[in-house]
C-alpha positions in Angstrom: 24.4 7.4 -16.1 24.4 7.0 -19.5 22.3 8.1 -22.2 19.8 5.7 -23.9 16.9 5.4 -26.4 14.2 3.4 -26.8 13.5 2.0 -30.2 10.7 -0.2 -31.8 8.3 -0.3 -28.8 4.7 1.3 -28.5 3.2 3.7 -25.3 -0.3 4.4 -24.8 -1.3 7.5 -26.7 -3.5 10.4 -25.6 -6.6 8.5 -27.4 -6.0 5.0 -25.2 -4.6 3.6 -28.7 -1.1 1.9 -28.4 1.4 4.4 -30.8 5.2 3.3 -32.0 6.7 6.3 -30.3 11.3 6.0 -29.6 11.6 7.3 -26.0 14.9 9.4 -25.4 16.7 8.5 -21.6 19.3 11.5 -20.6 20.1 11.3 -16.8 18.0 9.2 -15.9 14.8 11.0 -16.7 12.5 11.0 -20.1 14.2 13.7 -21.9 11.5 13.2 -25.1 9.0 11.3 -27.0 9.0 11.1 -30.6 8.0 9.0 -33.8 10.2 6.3 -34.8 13.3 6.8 -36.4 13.6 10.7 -34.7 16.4 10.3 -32.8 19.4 10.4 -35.3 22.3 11.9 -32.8 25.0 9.1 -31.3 24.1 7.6 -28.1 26.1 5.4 -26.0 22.9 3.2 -25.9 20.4 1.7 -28.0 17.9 -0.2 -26.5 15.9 -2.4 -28.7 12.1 -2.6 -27.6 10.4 -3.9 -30.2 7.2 -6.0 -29.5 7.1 -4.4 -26.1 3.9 -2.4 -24.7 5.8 0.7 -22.5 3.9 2.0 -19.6 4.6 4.2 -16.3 5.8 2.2 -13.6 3.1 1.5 -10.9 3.2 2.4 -7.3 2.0 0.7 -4.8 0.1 3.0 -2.4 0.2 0.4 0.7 2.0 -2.0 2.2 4.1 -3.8 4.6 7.0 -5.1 3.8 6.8 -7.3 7.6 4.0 -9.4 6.0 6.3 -10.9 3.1 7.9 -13.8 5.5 4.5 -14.0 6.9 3.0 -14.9 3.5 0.3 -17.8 3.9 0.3 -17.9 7.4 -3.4 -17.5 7.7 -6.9 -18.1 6.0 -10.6 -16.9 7.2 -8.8 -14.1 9.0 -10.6 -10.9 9.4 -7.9 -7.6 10.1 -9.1 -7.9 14.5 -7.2 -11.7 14.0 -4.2 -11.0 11.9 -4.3 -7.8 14.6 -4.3 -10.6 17.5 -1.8 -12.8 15.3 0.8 -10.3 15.0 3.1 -10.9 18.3 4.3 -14.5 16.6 3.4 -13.6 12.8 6.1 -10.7 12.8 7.7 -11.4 16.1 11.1 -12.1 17.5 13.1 -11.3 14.4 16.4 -10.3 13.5 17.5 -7.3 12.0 18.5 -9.7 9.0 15.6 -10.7 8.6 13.5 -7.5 9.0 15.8 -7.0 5.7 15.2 -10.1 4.6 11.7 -9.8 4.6 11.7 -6.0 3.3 14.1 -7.4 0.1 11.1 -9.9 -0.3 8.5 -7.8 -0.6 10.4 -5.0 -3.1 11.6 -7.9 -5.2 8.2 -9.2 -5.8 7.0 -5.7 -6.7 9.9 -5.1 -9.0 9.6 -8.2 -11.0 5.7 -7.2 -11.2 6.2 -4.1 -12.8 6.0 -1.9 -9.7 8.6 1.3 -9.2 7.7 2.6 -5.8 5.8 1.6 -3.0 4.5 3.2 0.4 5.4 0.5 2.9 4.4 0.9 6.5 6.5 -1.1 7.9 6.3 -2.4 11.5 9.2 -3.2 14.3 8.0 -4.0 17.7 8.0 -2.3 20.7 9.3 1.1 19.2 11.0 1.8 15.9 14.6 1.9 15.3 17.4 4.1 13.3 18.6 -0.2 12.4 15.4 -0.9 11.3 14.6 1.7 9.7 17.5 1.8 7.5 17.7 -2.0 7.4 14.3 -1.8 5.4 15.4 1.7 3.2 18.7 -0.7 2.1 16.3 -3.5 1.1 14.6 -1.2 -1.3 17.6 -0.1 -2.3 19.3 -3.2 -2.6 16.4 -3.8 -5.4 16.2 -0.7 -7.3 13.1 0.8 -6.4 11.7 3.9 -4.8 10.7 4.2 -1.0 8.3 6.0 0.8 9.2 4.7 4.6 6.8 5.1 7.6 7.3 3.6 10.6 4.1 2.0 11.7 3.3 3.5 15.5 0.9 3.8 18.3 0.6 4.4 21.7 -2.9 2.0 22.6 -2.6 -1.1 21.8 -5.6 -3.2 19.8 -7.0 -4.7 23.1 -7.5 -0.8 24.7 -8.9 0.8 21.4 -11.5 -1.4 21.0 -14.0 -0.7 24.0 -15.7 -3.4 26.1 -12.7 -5.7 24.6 -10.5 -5.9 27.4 -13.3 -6.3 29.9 -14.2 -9.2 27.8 -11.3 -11.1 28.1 -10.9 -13.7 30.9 -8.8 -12.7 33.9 -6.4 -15.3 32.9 -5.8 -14.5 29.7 -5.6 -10.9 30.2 -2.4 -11.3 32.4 -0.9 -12.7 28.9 -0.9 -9.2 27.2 2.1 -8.0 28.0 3.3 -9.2 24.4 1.8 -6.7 22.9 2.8 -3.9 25.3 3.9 -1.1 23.4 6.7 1.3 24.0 5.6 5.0 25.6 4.6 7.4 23.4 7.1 9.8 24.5 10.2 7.2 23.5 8.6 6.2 20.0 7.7 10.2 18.7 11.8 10.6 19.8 12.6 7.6 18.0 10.8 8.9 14.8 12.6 12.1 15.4 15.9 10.9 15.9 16.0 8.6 13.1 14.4 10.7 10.8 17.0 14.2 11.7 19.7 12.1 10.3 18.5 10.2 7.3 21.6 8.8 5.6 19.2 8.0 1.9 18.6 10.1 -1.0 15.2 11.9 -0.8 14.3 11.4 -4.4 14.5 7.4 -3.9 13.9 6.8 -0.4 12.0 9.0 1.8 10.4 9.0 4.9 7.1 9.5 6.4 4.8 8.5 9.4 2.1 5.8 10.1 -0.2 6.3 13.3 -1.1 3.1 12.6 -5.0 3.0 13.9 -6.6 6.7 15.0 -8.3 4.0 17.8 -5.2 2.7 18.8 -3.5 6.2 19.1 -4.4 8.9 21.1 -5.4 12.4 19.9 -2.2 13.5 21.6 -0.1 10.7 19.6 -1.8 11.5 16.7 -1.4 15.4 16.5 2.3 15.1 17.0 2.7 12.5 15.0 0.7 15.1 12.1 3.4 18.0 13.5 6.1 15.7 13.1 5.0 15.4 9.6 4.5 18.7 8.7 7.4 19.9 10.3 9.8 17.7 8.1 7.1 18.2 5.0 6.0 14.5 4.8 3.4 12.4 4.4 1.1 10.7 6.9 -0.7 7.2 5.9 -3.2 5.6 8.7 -6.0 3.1 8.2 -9.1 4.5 8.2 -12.2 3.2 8.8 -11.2 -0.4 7.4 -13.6 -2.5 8.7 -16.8 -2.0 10.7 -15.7 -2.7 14.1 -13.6 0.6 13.5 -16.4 2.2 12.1 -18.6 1.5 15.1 -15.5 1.9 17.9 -15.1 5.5 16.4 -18.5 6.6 17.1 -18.7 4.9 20.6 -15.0 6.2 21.1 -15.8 9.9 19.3 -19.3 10.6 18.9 -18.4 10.5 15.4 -17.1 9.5 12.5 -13.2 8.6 12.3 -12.6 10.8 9.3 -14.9 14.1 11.2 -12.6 12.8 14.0 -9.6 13.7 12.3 -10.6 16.8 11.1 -11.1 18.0 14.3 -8.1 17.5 15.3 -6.4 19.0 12.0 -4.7 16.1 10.6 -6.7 15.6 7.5 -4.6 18.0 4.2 -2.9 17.3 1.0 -0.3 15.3 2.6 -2.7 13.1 4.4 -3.5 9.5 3.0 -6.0 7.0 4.4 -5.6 3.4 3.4 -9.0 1.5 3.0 -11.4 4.1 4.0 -14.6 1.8 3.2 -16.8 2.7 6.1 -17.7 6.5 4.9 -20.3 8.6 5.0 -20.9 11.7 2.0 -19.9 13.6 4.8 -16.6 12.0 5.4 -15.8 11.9 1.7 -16.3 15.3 1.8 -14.2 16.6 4.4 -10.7 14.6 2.8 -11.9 16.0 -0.7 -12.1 19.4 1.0 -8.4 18.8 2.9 -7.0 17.8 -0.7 -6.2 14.3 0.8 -5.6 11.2 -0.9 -7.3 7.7 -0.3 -5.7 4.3 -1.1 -7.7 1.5 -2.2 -6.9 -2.3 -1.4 -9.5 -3.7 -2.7 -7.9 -7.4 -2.8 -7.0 -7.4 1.1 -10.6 -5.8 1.8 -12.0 -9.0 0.2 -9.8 -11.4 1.7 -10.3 -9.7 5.0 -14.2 -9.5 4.6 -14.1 -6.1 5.7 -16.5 -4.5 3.1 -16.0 -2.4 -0.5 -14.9 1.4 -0.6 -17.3 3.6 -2.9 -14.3 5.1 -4.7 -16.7 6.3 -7.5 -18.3 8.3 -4.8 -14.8 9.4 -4.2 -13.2 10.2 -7.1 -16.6 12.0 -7.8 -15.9 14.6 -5.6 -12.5 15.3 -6.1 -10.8 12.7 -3.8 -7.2 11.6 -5.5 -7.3 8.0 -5.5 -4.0 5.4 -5.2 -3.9 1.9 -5.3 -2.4 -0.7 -2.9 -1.7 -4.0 -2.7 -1.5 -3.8 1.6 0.9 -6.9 3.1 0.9 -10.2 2.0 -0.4 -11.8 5.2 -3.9 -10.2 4.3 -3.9 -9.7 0.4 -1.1 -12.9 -0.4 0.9 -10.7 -3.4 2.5 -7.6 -4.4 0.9 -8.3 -7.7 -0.6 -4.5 -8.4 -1.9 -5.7 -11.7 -4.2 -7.7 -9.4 -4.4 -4.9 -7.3 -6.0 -2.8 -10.2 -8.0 -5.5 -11.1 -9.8 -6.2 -8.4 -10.5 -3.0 -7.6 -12.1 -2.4 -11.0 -14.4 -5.6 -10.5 -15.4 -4.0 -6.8 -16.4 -0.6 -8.1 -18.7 -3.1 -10.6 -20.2 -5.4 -7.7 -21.5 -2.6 -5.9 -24.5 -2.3 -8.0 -25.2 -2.0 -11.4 -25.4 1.3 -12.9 -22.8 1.7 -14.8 -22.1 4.9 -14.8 -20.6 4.2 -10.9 -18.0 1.9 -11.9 -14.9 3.0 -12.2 -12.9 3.0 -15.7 -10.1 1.3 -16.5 -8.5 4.0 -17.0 -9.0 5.3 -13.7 -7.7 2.6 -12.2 -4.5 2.5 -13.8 -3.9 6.2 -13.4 -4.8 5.8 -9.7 -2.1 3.4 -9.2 0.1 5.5 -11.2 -0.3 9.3 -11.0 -2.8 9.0 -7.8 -0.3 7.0 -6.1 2.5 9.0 -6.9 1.0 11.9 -5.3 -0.3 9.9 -1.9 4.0 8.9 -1.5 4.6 12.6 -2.0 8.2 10.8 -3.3 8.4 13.1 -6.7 6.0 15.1 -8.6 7.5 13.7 -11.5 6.4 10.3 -11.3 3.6 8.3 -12.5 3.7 9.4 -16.3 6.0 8.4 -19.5 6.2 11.9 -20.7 9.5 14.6 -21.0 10.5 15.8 -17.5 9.3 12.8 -15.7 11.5 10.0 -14.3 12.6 7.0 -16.8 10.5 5.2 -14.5 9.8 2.4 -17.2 8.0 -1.2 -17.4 7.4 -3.2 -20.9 5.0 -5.6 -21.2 6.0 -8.4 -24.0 2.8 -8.3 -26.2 3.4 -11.4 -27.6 2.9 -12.6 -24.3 -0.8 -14.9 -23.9 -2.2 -12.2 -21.9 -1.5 -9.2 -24.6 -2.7 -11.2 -27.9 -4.5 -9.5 -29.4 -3.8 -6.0 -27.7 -7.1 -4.3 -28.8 -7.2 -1.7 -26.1 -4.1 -1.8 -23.8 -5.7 0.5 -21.0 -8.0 -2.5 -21.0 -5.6 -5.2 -20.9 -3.3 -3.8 -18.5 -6.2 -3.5 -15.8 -8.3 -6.7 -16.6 -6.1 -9.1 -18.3 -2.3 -8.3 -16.9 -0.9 -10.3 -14.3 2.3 -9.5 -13.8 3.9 -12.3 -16.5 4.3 -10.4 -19.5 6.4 -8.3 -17.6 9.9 -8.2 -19.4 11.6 -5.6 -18.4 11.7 -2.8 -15.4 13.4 0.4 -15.8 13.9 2.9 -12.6 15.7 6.2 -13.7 16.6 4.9 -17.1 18.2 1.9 -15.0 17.3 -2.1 -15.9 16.2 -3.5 -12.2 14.5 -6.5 -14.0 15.8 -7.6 -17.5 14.5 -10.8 -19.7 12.3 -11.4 -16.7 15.2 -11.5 -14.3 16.4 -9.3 -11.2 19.3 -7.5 -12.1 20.5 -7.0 -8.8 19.4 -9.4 -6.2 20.2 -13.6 -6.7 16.9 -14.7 -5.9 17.5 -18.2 -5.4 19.9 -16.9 -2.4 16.6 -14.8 -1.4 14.7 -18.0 -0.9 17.0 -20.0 0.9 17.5 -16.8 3.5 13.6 -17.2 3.7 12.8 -20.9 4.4 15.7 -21.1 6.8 14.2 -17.8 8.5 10.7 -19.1 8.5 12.1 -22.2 10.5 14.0 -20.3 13.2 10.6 -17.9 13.9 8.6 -20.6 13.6 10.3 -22.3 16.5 11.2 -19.3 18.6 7.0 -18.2 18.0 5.7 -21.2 19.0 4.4 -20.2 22.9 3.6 -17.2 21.8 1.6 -18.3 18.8 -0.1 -20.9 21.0 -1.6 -18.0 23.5 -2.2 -15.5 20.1 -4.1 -18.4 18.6 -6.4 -18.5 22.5 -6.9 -14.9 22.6 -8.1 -15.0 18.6 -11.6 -17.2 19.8 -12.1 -14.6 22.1 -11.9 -11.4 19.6 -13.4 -13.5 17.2 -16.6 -13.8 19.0 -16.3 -9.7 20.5 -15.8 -8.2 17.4 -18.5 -9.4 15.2 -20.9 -8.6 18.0 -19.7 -5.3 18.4 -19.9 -4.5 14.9 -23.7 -5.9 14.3 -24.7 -3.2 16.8 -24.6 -0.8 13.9 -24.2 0.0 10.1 -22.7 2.3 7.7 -24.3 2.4 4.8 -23.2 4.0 1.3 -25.1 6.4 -0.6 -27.5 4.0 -1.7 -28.4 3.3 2.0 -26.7 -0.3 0.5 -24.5 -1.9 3.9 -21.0 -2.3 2.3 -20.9 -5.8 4.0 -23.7 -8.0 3.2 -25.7 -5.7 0.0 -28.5 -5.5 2.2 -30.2 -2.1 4.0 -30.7 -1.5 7.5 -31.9 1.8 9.4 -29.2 2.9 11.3 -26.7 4.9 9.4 -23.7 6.6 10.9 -24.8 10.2 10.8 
């Protein structure tokens, strides 16, 4: 790899101000930062960056890369449907296309100035060593970095809800076998197996596990899946307490919380990492900030899945690292994580109105930077543009609509950025998007690959899609009801759902 400097552009300085600073690129990793003009000695490469805003590249805390060929497939969905819609939304594919659609998703990112990504990818009944890798050579394939876990469970979403089965009509509920799930036993060696011989470079594309649910695995699934973990030094990503029909199902399930449920059972630490986590109590908040765990907010799929608004001032308060995500296109549309940071500014803001509870701009765009960086566990040195750290690089064209003027690029890059002044994308010193192009992947090829894939599923899905669209009138008239019998309320004793109060609070 060669060596390479930077000349002409500008980097955000220690005071939020954007300073000409030359960046020096020696194996791939930031070897220093100076003023203009410092670097005098002969390098193989200069690279001019003039009129070009530099900035870490941003890492995207949650996603699936299954819900890129799903993209569009739904609207008015809370996560209970797209949970019912998943046997013909990401059913019956091909190994190609579980690629396909992983190449999607990382391509999207890339060109939108993301460098990593968590992606808790899904392959039905039980995950494979071909599916696994399949998805690790799509990243690959596109030139950014990996954190892998294999979405699992052992319950499936009709037994971890309770009183949901029962509610189903005997007719119908001879139709689940579609969503029956492999044992538990044959899915933790699967995991195992795949995982003792990983064939990809740690520092690029690592592994780690997602018990997808803590309803829809038992404590027994959910503690080896922690050991398994632990024993390889990994992380472990599971939604928690996304909407309120979790919230509620945990306390009829548990006696308590999800998160105090957790704890118990000794899965909550530093390499723990709950996506959504919008239904907690001080209490909760607590206990991960306590564990050294990280939370990652999705604040766009929240919205467009009407499950509620995470207090992640409350978090971040008390010590909480916060990421950002993006979570799969089926429920949040992009992989835009400038959107992703936007939004989630604006939601710390809607919450109420003292100010001193919404979250800065410039702790949202370290949260999807350094605070995502430490939820993948992929490198400590990740997240910053200093010396030491990776050349993990994304300029923004300031002479782009969205940059003019650039008063305050913290700012900018959280409220006004979306994704097209993005130029450039470096990963270890290496273009992966240049003059607004992928380097490495022909994406007019990617699309045609795509609509002839969405054809074939969407004939060889139909049946299926026709019973899944049946079961959804049922869950859609369970679930709301279940979830009215109760409330979780912030520290304002303000319901996350409708900014109303009510009296009954999870304890």
């Amino acid at each position: 790899m060669s060596d390479s400097i930077l000349r002409g552009g500008r980097i955000i300085g220690p005071d939020g101000r954007a300073i000409h600073q030359d960046i020096m690129i020696r194996d791939g990793a930031i070897a220093a930062i100076d003023r203009p003009g410092s670097f005098t000695s002969e390098t193989p490469q200069r690279i001019d960056a003039t009129g070009m805003l530099l900035h870490p590249g941003l890492m995207n805390g949650h996603t699936h890369s299954q819900g890129a060929l799903a993209r569009g497939l739904g609207d008015r969905w809370t996560l209970e449907l797209i949970l019912v819609a998943g046997p013909w939304a990401y059913g019956g594919r091909t190994l190609a296309e579980k690629r396909l659609s992983a190449t999607i998703n990382a391509a999207e990112m890339a060109l939108k100035g993301c460098t990593a990504a968590y992606d808790l990818f899904y392959e039905f009944p039980v995950p494979s060593e071909e599916g696994m890798a399949a998805v690790a050579e799509a990243y690959a394939d596109v030139g950014i970095r990996l954190t892998l876990a294999p979405m699992v469970a052992d319950r499936t979403f009709y037994e971890a809800i309770p009183g949901l089965l029962e509610a189903i009509p005997d007719e119908m509920r001879r139709g689940l076998d579609i969503a029956a799930l492999a044992p538990a036993a044959d899915t933790m060696q699967a995991m195992a197996s795949a995982f003792a011989c990983w064939p990809f470079p740690q520092d690029r594309v690592q592994f780690a596990l997602a018990p997808t649910i803590p309803l829809h695995c038992s404590d027994d699934f959910m503690v080896a899946c922690a050991r398994l973990a632990a024993d390889y030094g990994v992380g472990c990503q599971t939604h928690l307490a996304e909407t309120k029909v979790q919230a509620v199902s945990g306390l009829k399930t548990y006696g308590k919380s999800l998160t105090h449920h957790l704890d118990d059972l000794g899965l909550l630490s530093d390499r723990f990492s709950g996506a959504h986590a919008i239904w907690l109590d001080d209490d909760d908040m607590d206990r991960l900030a306590r564990a050294g765990a990280s939370i990652v907010n999705n604040a766009a799929s929240n919205m467009h899945c009407g499950a509620g608004l995470a207090d992640i001032r409350a978090m971040a308060d008390r010590g909480v690292n916060l990421a950002i995500g993006t979570d799969g296109s089926i429920c949040s549309d992009n992989q835009n994580m400038y959107e992703a940071m936007h939004i989630a500014s604006l939601a710390s803001k809607v919450r109420g109105p003292h100010t001193d509870d919404w979250i800065t701009a410039a702790e949202v765009l370290t949260a999807a930077t350094e605070g995502s960086a430490k939820a993948m566990g992929l490198n400590a040195r990740l997240g910053k543009l200093a010396p030491g750290y990776h050349a993990d690089v994304v300029f923004l064209d300031t002479r782009n609509i969205n940059m003019i003027p650039l008063n305050n690029p913290v700012n900018q890059i959280v409220h006004a950025e979306d994704g097209t002044s993005v130029h450039s994308v470096m990963v270890d010193g290496e273009f992966i998007v240049r003059d607004r192009r992928l380097t490495r992947i022909d994406i007019s090829k990617l699309a045609e690959e795509a609509e002839a894939a969405v054809d074939r599923l969407s004939a060889a899905n139909a049946e299926v899609r026709r019973f899944c669209e049946k079961m959804a009138g049922v869950v859609n008239r369970f679930c709301p009801a279940l979830s009215a019998e109760s409330y979780p309320v912030d520290r304002y004793g303000t319901c996350q759902s409708c900014g109303g109060r009510h009296d009954a609070v999870i304890a």
